[in-house]
N, C-alpha and C positions, 0 to 999 in steps of 0.2 A: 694629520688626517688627510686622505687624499680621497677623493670624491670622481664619480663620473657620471658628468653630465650625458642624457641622452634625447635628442631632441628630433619632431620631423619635420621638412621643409616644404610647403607645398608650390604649386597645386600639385594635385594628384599624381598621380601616374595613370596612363589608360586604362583601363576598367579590362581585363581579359577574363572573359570566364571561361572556368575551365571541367572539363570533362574528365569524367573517373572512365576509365578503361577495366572490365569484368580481369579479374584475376584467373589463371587459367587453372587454378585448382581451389577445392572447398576450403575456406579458411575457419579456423574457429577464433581468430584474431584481428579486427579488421583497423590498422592507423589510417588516422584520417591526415590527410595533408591539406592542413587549413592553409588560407591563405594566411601570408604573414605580412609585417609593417613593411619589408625589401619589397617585398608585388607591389605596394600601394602608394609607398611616401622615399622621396629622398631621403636621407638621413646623415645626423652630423654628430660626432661626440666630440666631447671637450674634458680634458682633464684638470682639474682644480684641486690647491692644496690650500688648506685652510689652516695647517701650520704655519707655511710662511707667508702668507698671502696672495697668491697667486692663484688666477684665476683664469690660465691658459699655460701649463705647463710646455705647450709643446709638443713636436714629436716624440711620442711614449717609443722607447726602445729597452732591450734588455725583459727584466720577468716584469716590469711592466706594461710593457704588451704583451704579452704571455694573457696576463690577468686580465688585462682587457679585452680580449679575443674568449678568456673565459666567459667574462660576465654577458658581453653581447652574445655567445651563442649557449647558453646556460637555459637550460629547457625548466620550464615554468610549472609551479606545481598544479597548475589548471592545464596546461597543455600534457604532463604526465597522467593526471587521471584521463584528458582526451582521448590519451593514444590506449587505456584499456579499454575502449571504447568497445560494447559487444562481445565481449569475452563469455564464449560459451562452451561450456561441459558437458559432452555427451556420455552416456552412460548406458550399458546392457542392463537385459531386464531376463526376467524367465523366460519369456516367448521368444526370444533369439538366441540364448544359449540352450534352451533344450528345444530346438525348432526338430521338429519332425521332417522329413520330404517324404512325396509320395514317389512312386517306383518309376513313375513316366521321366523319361526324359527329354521331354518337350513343353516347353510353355505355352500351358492352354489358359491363361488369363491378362491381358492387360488393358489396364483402364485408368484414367485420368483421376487427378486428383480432384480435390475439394477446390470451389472456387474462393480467389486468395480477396482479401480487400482492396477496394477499388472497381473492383469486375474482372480481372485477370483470373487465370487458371482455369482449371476443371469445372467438368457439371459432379464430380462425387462419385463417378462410378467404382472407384477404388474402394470406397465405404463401403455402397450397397455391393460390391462382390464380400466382401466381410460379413458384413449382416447376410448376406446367402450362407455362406458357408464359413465360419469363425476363422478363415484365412487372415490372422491379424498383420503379421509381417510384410510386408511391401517395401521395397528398393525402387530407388527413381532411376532409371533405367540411363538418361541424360546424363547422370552426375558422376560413373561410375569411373575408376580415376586407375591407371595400372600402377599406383602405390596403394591400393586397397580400399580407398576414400571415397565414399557412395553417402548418399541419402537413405538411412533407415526409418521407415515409420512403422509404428507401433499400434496398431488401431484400441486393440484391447488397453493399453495404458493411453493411449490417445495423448503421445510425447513422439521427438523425435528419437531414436535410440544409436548404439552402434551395434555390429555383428562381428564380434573377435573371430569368428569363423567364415566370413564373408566369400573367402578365396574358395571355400570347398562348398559352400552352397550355393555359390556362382556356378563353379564346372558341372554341379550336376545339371544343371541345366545347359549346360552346352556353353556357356558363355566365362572366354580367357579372360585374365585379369590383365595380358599382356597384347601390351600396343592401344589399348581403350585410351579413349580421350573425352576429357570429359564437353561435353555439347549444350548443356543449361547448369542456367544456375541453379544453386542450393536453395533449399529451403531458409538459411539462417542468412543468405544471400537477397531475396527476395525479401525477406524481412525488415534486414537493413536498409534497403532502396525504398521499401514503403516507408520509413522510418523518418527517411530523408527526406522522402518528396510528400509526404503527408500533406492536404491540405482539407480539414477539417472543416466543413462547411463554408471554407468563406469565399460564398458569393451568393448571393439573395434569388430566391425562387427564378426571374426573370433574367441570371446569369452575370449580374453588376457585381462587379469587388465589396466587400463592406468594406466600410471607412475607416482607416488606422485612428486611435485616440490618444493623445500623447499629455502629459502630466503628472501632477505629484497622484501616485496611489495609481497609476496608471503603465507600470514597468513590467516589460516579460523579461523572462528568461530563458535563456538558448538551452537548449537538450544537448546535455552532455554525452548521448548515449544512449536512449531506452529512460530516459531521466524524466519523461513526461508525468508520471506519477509522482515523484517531489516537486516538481513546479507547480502541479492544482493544488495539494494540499496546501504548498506556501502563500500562494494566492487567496485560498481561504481565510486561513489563519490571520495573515496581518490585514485582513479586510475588515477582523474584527476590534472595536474598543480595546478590549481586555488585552488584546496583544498589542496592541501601539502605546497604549500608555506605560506598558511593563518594556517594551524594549525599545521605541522609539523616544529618541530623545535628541533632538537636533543640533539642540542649543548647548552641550554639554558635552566632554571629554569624554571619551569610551572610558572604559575602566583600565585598571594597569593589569597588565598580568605576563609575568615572565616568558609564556610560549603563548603569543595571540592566536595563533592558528589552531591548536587545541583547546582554548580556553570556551567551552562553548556560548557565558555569557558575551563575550567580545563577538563571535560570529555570525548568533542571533541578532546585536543589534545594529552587525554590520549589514544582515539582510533585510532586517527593516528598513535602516537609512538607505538602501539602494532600490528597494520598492517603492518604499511611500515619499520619497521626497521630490520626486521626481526630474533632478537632477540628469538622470541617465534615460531617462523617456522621452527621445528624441528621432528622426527617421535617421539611418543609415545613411553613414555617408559616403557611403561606398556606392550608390544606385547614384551619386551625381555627375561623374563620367561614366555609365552605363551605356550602351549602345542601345538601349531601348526606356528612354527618359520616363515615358508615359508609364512603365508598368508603377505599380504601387509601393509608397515608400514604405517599411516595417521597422522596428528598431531594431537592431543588433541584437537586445538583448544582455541581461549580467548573466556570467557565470557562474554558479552558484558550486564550484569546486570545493574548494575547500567548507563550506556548508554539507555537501554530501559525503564528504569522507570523513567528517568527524561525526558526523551525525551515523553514520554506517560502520565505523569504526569497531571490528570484533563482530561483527555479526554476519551469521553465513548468507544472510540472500542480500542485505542490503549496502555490505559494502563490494557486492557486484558490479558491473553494468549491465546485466539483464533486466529484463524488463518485469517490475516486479507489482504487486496489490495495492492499489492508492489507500484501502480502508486499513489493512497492516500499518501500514506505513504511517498514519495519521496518530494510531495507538502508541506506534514505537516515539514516534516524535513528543504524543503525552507524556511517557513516561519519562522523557528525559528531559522534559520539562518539568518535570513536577520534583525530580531528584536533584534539580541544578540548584545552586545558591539564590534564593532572592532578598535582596536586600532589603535593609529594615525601611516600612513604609510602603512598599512595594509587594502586591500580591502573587499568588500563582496564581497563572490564567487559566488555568486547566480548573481552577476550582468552580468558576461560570460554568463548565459543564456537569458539574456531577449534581447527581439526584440519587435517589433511592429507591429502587424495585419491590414492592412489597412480592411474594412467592407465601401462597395459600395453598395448606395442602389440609384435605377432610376425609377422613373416614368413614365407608359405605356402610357399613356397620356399625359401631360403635358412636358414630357422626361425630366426634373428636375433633377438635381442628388444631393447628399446627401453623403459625407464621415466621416466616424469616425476612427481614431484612436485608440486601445485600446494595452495597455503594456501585455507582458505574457511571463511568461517564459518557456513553452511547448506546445506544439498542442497535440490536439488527434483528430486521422485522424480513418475514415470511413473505413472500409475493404469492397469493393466490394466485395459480394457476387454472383456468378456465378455458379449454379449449373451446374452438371455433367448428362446429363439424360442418363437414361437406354436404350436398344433396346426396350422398348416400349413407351421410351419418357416421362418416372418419374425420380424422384430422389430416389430412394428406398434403398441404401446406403450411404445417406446423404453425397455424396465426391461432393467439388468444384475445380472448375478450377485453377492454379494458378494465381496470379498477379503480379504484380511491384509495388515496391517504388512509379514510377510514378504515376502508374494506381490510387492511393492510393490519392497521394496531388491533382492529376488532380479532383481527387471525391471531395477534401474538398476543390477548389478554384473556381468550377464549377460554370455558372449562376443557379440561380433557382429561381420559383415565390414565392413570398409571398403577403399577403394581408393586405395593408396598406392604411390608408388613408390620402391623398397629403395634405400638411398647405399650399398649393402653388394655386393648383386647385380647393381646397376644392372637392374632392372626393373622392369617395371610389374606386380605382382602383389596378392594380395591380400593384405590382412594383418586377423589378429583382435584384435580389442581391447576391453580388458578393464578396470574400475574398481573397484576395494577402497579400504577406509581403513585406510592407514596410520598414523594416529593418531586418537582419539579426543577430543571434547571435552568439559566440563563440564557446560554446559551444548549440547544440541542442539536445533536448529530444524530442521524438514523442512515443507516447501511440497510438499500434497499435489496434484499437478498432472493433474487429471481435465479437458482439452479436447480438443476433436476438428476437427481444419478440417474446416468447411462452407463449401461456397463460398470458398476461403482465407480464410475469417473462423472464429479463434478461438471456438468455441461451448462452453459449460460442458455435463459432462455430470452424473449422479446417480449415480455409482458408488459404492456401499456399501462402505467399508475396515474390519474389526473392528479394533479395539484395543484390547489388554489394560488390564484395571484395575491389574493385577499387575505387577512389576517384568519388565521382557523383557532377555534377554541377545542381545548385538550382537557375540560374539564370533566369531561365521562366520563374517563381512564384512570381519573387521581381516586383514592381509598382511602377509608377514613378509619382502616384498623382493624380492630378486633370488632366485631357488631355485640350489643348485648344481649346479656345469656347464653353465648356461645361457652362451650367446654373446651379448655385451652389445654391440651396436651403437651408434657413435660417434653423438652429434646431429648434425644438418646442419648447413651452417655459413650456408647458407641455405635458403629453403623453393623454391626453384623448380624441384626436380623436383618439387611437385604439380602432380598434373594433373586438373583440377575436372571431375566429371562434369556433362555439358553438358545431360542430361536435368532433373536437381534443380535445375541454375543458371537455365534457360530459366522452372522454376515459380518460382521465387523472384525474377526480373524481374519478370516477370507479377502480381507479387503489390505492384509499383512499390519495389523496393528498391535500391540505386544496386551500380553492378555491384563494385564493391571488396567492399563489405561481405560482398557474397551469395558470394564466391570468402573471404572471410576465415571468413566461419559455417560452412562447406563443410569448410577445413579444419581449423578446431576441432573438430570434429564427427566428422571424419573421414570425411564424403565419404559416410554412411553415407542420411539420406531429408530430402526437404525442411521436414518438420517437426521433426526434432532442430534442425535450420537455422533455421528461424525461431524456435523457442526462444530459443536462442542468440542471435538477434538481437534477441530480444525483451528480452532481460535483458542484453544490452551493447550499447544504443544510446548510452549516455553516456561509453563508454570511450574518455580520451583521443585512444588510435589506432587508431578504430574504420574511418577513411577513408585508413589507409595501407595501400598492397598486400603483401599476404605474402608475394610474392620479394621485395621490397626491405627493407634494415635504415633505420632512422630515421637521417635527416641532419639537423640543424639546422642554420640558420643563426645562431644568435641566442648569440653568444660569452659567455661567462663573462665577458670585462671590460666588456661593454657592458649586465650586467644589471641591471636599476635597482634600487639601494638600498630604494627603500620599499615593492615588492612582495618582496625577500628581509625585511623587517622583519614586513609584513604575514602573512608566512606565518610569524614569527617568534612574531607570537602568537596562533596558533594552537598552540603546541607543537611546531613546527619548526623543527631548529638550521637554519643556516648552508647547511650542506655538503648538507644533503638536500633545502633550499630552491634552493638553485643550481642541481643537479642536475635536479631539477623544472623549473624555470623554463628550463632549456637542452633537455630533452627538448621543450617542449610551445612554446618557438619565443617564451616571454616570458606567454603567457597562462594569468592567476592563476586563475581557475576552471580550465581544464586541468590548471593545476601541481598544484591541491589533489586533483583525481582522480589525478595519475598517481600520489600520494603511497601516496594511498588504495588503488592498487591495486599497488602497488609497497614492502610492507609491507616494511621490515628490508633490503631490497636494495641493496648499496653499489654493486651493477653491473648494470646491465639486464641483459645478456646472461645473467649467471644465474640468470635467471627458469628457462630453460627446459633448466639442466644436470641430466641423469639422474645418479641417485645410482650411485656404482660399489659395487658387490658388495653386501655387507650395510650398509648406510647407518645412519650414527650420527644415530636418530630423536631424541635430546637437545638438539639443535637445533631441530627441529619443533617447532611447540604442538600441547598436545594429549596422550593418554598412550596409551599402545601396550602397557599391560597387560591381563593377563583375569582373571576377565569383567570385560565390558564391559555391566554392569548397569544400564537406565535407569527411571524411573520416570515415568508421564506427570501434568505439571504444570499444564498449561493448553491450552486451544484456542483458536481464533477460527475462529468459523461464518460461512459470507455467506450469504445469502437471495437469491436472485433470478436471474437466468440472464445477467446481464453485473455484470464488475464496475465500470460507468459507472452502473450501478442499483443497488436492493437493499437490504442493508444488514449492516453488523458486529454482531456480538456476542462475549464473551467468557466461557470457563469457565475458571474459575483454582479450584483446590483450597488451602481455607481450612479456619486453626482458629477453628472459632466459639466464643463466649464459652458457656458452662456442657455445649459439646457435647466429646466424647472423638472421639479420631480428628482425620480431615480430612473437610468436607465440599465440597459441590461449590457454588458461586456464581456466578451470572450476573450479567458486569455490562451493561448493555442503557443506554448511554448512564449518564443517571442515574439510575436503577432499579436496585437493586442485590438481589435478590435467590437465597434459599437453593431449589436445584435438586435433588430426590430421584435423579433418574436420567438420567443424562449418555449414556447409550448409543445410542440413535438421534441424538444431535449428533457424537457420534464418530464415528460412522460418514460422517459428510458434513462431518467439518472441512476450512481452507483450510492451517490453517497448527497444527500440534503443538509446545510444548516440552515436552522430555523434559530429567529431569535424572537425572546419575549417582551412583545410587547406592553 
């Protein structure tokens, strides 16, 4: 067995920093050329055989230096997902393949963009000429390239786009594609560079650096890419109990498994030991021959490579490098928590979050009531929106008022009408329906959801939510069931007496969404405005049966004895018996990514059908997860902040409450990628977080 040592010598090498030079054409591919160990350290190898005992083989000649010329220049699978770093797909829409032009051939409009993050760019006049006249298409005039390569934006889709006919609706306008050069950067240029040089609040009102804090539970993580959305949620997560004690384990041998790198228990408790132990929570030691000693030391940072490709593995937006939903992404990482193996003794941590939604639905008529249960392991709550008017009674600087916590659940537990028709009355009436929890959970998440359609495009808005420092009690919100002498109304046996209002269905076509779904969101929803509706279909596009129609019950064809053995195995290790694997695989017609969702969402259920049985009378919540006692005490644990007005831009951050070393209490922590710094005052972030964990006190 022959072995290669690799070793590096120091001190250092001069510190050179280096300079990226603009690319002279739009990339949708951007390598990063990191520094590497030749910039920084001498280096020495040594060849050793542990057959014969030798432990300096010598000058390597013949395919042994061959080999060793391999392995030292052998690109790293952390360094191959770097170099996808930013990899972005642009795509034509309606509004640039069937673009109109008018008959002038002169350009009579040009106006600056939206102003970018940081303070760069435009004041928006490109916008408000759109909002004048629904001129959506716009070309950046700077980027335009004589291989055809320009900046498309889209205002109506409010994306960037491409124009397959670019060349001919350039010349009408008078402008060759021949000899153009391009003079600014891209949009997805500018992006990257903010991406880069981000720095996320840290310096204190009066302009001082915050202070780095280094120790166990005290580790960032470098951005791979647009990666800032998996580093806050990771920081959440092992911030909490539930998750240190299931995958932190210091003292003990990882587990064996044939391929470490896909095995996900092995990965997960690789990224715990590299967050919490604090091992690798150290300043950079690359700022020690810096030419500017004084600036601030940060750590490096772990990699969390191999973490993001396995965890993204098969799915279309997340094993990207775009920049993509920190609350998606939080969901996807549940469920593949919740489908992995856990060993006997050892709980699922995802079970600390789930509770139970009681959904009250009453009849105007007939007063009938109607309860459903349904399991979840987070809410997303409404932001009231409450604008600010001017002295002449507009809103002409788009500022709202602030709100509460409360003001917030009061919005998502409130009566409202929807339109449904009675199996009791047999009519078409109204009925109010109402949302409390019926149980409680350990830990909570709530997704503060501040959008508004513009234009049917999801727009983020700035609405101020206070939230306490202080423990808040959640005991107004919890239900205690059926009330007595209430008339409990039988469930359907199908849903085809809804009757979908054709006003909300026709916007939600309109919006290109396939007619099943928009009649399924409708009745989830309860028929109630088209934007509850697209919520809803916003956060169940990947539901098993997302394209089966609501009068019909699911028929398979796909028998139980023709199910193939090594997709029921497959899902077998995963932590799936048998019987729940078959079940799966017969709902979803044979197919394994299906099965694994409907698993997913088909928690404990030995029968579909009682998904959606009302509990009778006072319902035995012991069955539920979750607790149904009071109070209902929570304390807030952590945030994630976004920056920026879409979440395809921007960027994540996280506040997690920590105990720091010689300080009493808890303080507050920014982790900022890998920047890891102590935060005096957390209150204007609260008020503009995406996503809150609360835990029960």
């Amino acid at each position: 067995m022959i072995y290669l040592n690799y070793g590096h010598r120091l001190p250092l090498k001069p510190f050179i920093e280096k300079t990226r030079e603009e690319p002279p054409h739009k990339i949708s591919k951007l390598a990063i050329n990191a520094e590497t160990d030749e910039d920084r350290y001498d280096t020495s190898t040594r060849v050793v055989c542990y057959s014969c005992g030798r432990d300096d083989v010598g000058e390597p000649s013949g395919k042994l230096q061959s080999v060793i010329e391999g392995v030292m220049h052998a690109t790293t699978f952390s360094k191959r997902e770097e170099i996808k770093a930013w990899e972005q797909e642009f795509i034509p829409c309606e509004h640039t393949t069937g673009l109109i032009q008018q008959e002038s051939k002169r350009i009579k409009s040009q106006g600056c963009g939206r102003s970018q993050f940081g303070g760069t760019g435009g004041n928006s006049h490109g916008l408000a000429h759109f909002n004048a006249t629904s001129h959506a298409v716009a070309v950046k005039l700077g980027s335009i390239t004589a291989d055809g390569s320009a900046d498309i934006y889209c205002y109506k889709c409010n994306e960037e786009r491409i124009d397959p006919d670019l060349a001919t609706h350039l010349y009408h306008w008078g402008i060759d594609l021949a000899g153009r050069e391009k003079t600014e950067k891209s949009l997805m240029e500018m992006q990257v560079e903010q991406n880069l040089k981000w720095d996320f609040l840290m310096t204190t009102e009066d302009g001082q650096d915050l202070t780095p804090v280094f120790g166990a539970g005290l580790t960032g993580l470098s951005n791979l890419g647009n990666s800032c959305y998996l580093s806050s949620v990771v920081q959440c997560l092992f911030d909490l109990p539930e998750f240190q004690r299931r995958y932190y384990h210091p003292n003990e041998d990882p587990p064996l498994a044939e391929t470490p790198a896909a095995d996900f228990e092995t990965q997960l408790r690789k990224l715990a030991d590299g967050t919490l132990s604090g091992r690798y929570s150290r300043p950079d030691d690359k700022t020690v021959a810096s030419p500017k000693p004084q600036e601030i030391r940060h750590q490096k940072g772990l990699a969390p490579s191999m973490f993001k490709h396995l965890i993204g593995r098969d799915h279309p937006e997340f094993s990207t490098m775009r920049q993509q939903d920190a609350f998606e992404f939080l969901l996807h990482v549940f469920k593949h928590v919740t489908l992995s193996k856990h060993p006997v003794g050892m709980d699922n941590p995802i079970d600390s979050f789930k509770f139970s939604i009681e959904q009250r639905l009453q009849c105007l008529k007939c007063r009938g009531v109607r309860y459903r249960l349904d399991e979840q392991d987070n809410i997303s709550i409404p932001v009231p929106a409450r604008r600010v008017p001017d002295s002449e009674g507009s809103n002409s600087d788009g500022s709202f008022e602030s709100v509460t916590l409360y003001d917030c659940l009061d919005a998502f537990t409130a009566d409202e009408t929807v339109d449904l028709r009675c199996a009791h009355c047999n009519s078409q009436e109204k009925f109010s329906k109402r949302s409390a929890f019926r149980t409680m959970p350990a830990e909570l998440v709530i997704n503060a959801r501040r959008f508004e359609l513009i234009n049917w495009v999801p727009t983020k808005l700035d609405i101020p939510v206070e939230v306490e420092d202080a423990p808040i009690d959640l005991s107004c919100y919890l239900s205690t069931g059926p009330g007595e002498g209430e008339d409990l109304l039988p469930e359907d046996e199908e849903t085809g007496g809804f009757e979908v209002n054709m006003d909300t269905l026709n916007q939600l076509l309109a919006m290109g969404f396939p007619r099943v779904r928009c009649e399924k969101a409708l009745y989830s929803t309860g028929n109630s405005d088209a934007e509850a509706a697209m919520n809803w279909l916003l956060s169940h596009m990947d539901d098993p049966d997302i394209d089966e129609p609501v009068h019909k019950k699911r028929v398979s064809e796909f028998g139980a004895n023709e199910q193939d053995l090594a997709k029921i195995a497959q899902l077998g290790d995963m932590g799936i018996d048998d019987s729940r694997a078959r079940k799966a695989l017969t709902a979803t017609g044979g197919d394994i990514n299906r099965a694994i969702d409907w698993v997913f969402s088909h928690p404990g259920d030995e029968d579909e059908s009682s998904v959606h049985e009302p509990p009778s009378g006072n319902a035995d919540t012991s069955v539920v997860p979750g607790f149904a006692t009071s109070p209902a005490t929570y304390q807030l644990r952590s945030i994630i902040c976004h920056k920026g007005a879409s979440v395809h831009a921007g960027h994540y951050v996280a506040f997690v409450r920590k105990h720091l070393p010689g300080k009493s209490g808890l303080s507050w922590v920014m982790f900022n990628d890998e920047k890891v710094v102590e935060v005096d005052d957390v209150q204007e972030m609260k008020k503009f977080a995406y996503l809150y964990f609360f835990s029960r006190v």
